[in-house]
KOLMIFI-752559 format. One line per field, with one value per residue: residue number from 1; x, y, z of N, C-alpha, C in turn. Coordinates in nm, 4 decimals, decimal comma, m for minus. Example, Ala and Ser with C-alpha at 12.3 -4.5 7.8 and 13.67 -1.06 7.14 Angstrom:
2
i = 1:2 .
n_x = 1,3190:1,2850 .
n_y = m0,5690:m0,2250 .
n_z = 0,7800:0,7080 .
ca_x = 1,2300:1,3670 .
ca_y = m0,4500:m0,1060 .
ca_z = 0,7800:0,7140 .
c_x = 1,3200:1,2900 .
c_y = m0,3300:0,0030 .
c_z = 0,7800:0,7870 .
This chain:
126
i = 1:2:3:4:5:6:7:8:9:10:11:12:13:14:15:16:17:18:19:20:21:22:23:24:25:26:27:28:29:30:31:32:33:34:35:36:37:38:39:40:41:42:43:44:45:46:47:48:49:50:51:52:53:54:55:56:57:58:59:60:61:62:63:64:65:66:67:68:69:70:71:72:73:74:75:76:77:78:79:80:81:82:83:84:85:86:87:88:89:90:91:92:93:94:95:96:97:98:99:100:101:102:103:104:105:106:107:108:109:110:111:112:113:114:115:116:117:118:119:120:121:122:123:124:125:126 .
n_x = 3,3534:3,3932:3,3491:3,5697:3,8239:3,7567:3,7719:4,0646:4,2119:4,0986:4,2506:4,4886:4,5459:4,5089:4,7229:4,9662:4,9182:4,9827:5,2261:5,3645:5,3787:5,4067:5,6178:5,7215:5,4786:5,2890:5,4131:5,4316:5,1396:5,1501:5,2543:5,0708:4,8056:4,7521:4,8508:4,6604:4,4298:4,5003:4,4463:4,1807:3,8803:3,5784:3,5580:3,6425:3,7966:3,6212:3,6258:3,9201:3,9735:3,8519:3,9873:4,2552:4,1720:4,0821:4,3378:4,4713:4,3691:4,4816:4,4315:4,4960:4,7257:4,8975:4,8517:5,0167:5,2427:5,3453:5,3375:5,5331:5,7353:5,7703:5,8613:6,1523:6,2941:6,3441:6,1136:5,8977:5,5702:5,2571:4,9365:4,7560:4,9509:5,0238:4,7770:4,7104:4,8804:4,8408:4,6040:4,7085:4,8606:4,6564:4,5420:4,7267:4,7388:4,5328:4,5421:4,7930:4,6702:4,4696:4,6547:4,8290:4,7748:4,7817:4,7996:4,7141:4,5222:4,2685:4,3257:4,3035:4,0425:3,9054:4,0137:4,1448:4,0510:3,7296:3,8063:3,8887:3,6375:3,5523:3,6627:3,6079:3,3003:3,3468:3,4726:3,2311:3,0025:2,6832 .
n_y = m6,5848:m6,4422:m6,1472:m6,1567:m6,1561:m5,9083:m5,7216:m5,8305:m5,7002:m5,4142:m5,3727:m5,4190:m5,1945:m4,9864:m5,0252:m4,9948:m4,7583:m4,6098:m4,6809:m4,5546:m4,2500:m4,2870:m4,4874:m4,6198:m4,6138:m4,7278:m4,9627:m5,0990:m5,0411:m5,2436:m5,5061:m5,5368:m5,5164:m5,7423:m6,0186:m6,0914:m6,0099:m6,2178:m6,4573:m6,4769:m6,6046:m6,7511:m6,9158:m7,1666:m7,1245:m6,8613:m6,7062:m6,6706:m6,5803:m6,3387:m6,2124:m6,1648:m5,9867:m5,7900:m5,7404:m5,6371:m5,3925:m5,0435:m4,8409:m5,0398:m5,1125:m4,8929:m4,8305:m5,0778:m5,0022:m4,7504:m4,8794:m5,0297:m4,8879:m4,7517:m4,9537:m4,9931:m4,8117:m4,8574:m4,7643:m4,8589:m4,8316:m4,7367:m4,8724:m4,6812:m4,4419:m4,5281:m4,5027:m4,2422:m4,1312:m4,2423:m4,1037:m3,8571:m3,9033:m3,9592:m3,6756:m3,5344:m3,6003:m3,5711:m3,2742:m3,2069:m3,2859:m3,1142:m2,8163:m2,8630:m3,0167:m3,2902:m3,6130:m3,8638:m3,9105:m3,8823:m4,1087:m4,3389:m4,3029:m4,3226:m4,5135:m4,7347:m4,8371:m4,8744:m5,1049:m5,2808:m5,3547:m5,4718:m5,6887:m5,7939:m5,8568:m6,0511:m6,2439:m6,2917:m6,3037:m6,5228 .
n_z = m2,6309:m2,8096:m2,6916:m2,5665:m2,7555:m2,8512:m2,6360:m2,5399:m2,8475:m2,8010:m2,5426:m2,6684:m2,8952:m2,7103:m2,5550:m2,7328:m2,8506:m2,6165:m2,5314:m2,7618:m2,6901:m2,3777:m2,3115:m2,0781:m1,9000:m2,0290:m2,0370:m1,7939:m1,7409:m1,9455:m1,7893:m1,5851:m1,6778:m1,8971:m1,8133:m1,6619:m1,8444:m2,0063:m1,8777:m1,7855:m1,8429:m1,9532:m1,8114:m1,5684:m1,2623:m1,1167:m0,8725:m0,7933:m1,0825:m1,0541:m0,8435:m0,9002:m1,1788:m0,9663:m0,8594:m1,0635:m1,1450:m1,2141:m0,9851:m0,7651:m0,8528:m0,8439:m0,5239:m0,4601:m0,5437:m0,3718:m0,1154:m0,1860:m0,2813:m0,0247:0,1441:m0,0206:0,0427:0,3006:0,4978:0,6077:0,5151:0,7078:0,7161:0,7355:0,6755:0,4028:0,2697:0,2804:0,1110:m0,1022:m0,1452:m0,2129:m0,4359:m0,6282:m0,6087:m0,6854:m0,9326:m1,0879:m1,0262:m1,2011:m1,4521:m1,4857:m1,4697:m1,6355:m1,8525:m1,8835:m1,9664:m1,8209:m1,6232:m1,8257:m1,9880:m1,8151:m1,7455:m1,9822:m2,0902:m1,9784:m1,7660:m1,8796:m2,0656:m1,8590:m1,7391:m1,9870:m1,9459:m1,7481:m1,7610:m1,9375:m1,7577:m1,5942:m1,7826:m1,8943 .
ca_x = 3,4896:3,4442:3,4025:3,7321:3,8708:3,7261:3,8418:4,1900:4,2187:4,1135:4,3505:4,6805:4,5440:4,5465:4,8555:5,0053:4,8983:5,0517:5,3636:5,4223:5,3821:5,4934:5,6822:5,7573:5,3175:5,2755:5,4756:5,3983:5,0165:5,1003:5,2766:4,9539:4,6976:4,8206:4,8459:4,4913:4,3197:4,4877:4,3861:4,0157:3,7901:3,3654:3,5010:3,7050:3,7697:3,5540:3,6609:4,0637:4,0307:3,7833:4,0804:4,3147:4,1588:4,0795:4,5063:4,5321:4,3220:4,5636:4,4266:4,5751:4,8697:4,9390:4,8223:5,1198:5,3637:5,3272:5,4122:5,6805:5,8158:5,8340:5,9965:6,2437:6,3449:6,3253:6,0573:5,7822:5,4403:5,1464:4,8333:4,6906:4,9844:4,9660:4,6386:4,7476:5,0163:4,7662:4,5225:4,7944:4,8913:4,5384:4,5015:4,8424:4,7594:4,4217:4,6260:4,8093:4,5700:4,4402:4,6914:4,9684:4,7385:4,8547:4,6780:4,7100:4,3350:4,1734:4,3450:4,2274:3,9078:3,8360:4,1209:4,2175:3,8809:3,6036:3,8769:3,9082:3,5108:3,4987:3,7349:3,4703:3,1656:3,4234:3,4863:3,1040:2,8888:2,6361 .
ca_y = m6,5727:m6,2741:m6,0527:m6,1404:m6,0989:m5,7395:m5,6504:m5,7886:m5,6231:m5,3230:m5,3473:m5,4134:m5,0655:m4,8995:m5,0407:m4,9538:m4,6055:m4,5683:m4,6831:m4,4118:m4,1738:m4,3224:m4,6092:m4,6474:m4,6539:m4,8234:m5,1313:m5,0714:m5,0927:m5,4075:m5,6075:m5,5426:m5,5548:m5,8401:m6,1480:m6,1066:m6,0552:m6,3538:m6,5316:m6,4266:m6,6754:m6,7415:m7,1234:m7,2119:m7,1259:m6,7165:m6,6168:m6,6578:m6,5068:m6,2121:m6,2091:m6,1676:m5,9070:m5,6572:m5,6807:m5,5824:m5,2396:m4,9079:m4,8023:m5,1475:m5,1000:m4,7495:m4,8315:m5,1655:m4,9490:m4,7187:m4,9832:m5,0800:m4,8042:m4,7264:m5,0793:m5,0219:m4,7035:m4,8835:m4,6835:m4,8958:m4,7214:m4,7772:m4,8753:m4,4907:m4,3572:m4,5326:m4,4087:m4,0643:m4,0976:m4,2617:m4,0212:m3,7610:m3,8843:m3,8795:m3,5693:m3,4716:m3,6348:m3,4722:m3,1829:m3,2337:m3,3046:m2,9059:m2,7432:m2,8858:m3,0877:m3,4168:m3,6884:m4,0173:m3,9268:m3,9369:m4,2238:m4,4502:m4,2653:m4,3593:m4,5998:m4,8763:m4,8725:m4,9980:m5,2493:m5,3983:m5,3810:m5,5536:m5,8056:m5,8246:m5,8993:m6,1723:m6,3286:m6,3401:m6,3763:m6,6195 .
ca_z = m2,6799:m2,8911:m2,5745:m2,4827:m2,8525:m2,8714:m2,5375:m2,5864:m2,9124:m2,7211:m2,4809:m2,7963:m2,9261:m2,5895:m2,4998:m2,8720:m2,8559:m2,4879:m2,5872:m2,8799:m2,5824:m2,2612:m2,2869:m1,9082:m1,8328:m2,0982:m2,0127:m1,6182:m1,7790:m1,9751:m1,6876:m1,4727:m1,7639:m2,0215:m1,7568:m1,6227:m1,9572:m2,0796:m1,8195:m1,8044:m1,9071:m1,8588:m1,7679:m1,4953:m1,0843:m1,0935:m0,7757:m0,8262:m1,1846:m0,9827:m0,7690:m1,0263:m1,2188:m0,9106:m0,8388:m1,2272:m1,1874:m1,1958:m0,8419:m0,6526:m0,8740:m0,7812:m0,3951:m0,3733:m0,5449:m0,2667:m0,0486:m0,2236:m0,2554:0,1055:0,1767:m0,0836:0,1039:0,4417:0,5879:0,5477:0,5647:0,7980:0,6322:0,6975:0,5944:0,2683:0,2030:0,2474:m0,0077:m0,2198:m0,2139:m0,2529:m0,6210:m0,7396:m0,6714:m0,7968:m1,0993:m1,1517:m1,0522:m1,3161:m1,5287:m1,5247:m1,5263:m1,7508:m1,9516:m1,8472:m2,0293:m1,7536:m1,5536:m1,9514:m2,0374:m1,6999:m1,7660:m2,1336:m2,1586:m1,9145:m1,6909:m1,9805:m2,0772:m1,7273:m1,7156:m2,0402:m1,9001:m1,5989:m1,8169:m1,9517:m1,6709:m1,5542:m1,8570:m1,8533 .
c_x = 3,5070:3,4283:3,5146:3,8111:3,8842:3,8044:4,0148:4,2200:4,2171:4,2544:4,5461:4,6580:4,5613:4,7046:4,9809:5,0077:4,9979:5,2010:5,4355:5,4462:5,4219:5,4746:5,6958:5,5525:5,3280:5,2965:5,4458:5,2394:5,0306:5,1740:5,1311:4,8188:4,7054:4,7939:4,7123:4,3829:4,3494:4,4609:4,2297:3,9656:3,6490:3,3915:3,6433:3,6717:3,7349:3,6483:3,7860:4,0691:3,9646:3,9121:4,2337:4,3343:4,1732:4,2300:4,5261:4,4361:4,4133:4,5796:4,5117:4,7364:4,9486:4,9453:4,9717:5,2165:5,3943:5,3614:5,5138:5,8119:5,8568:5,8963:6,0680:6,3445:6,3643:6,2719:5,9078:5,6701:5,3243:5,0411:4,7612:4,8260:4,9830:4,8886:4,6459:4,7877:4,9359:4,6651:4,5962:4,8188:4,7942:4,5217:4,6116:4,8331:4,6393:4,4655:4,7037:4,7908:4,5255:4,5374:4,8361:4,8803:4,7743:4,7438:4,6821:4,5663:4,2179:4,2036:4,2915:4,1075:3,8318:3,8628:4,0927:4,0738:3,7779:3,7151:3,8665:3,7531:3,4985:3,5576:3,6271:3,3465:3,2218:3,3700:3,2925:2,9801:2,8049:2,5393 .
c_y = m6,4482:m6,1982:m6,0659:m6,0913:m6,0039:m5,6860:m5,7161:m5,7306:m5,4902:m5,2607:m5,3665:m5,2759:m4,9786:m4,9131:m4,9877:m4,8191:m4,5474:m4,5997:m4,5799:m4,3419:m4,1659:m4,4315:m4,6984:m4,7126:m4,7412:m5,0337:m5,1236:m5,1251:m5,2684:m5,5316:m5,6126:m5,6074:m5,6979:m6,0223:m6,1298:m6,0935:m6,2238:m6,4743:m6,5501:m6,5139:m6,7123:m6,8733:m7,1002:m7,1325:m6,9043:m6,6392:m6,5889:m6,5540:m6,3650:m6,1341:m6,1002:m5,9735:m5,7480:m5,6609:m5,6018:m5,4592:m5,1402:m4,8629:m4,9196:m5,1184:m4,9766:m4,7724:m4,9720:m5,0947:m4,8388:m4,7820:m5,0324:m5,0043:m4,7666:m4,8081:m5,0788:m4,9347:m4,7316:m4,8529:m4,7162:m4,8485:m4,8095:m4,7943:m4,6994:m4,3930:m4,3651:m4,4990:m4,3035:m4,0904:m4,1617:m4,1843:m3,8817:m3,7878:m3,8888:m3,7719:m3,4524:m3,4907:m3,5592:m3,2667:m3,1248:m3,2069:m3,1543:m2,8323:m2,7833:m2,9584:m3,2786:m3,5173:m3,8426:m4,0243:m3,9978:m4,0763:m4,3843:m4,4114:m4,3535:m4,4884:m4,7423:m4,9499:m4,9732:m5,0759:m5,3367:m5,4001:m5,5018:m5,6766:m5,8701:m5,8700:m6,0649:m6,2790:m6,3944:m6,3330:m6,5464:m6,6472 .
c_z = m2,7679:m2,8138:m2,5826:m2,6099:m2,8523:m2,7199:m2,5133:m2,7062:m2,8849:m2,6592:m2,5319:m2,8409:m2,8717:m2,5515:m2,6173:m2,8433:m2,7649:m2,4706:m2,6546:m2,7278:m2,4541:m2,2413:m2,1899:m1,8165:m1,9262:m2,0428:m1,8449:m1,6389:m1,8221:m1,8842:m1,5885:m1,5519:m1,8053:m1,9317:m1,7118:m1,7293:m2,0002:m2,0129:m1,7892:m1,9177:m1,8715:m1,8011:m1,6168:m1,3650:m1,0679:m1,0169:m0,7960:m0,9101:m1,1376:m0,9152:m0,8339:m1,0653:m1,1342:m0,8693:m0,9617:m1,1900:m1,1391:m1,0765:m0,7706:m0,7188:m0,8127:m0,5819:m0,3284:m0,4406:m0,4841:m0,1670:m0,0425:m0,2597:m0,0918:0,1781:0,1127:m0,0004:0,2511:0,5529:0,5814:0,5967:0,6446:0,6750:0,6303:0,6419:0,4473:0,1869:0,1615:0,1242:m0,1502:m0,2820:m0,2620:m0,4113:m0,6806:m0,7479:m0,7026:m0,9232:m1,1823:m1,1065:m1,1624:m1,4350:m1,6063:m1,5374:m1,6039:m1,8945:m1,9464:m1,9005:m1,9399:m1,6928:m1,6918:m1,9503:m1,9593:m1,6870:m1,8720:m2,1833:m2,0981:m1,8230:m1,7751:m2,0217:m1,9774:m1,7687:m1,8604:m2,0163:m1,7723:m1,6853:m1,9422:m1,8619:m1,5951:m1,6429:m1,8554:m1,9350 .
């Protein structure tokens, strides 16, 4: 139980911080993040909350709003074209990244990643 403490605490400081700065990730982060930590526990049904957690990582989020974007627009995408378009905004974003300075690659680097992991050593400590 203090894993999970420290890594939600974690993840109120991350999400705190990312707020001051962008409001819009931020809260996009804590609808994806927030329900799967607080559900993450070492007791109950693994696989579900396994389940769970890998929908809550940045990449699946980014990869069904891609999806959902192209059914909102009525042009819904093929599974390979999705991909494309997914691997297209990483490397717009690490694009980005160099030459404007863009701080979203650090932040799922340093930031949101070892949180989910410590949410993963949550869920399967033993």
């Amino acid at each position: 139980m203090v894993l999970k403490l420290l890594a939600l605490l974690y993840l109120a400081a991350q999400l705190t911080a990312l707020a001051l700065l962008n409001f819009s990730l931020g809260f996009l982060l804590a609808v994806t993040m927030v329900p799967a930590a607080a559900a993450t526990a070492p007791t109950g049904p693994r696989v579900l909350l396994a389940l769970v957690l890998v929908l809550a990582t940045p990449a699946v989020t980014l990869l069904l709003g891609i999806f959902l974007e192209r059914e909102l627009v009525e042009a819904p995408a093929a599974p390979g074209e999705g991909w494309q378009r997914f691997l297209g905004a990483l490397g717009q974003g690490l694009l980005l990244h160099h030459l404007h300075g863009a701080f979203l690659c650090p932040l799922l680097a340093l930031g949101t990643y070892p949180c989910w992991l410590l949410l993963w050593n949550v869920l399967f400590w033993d």
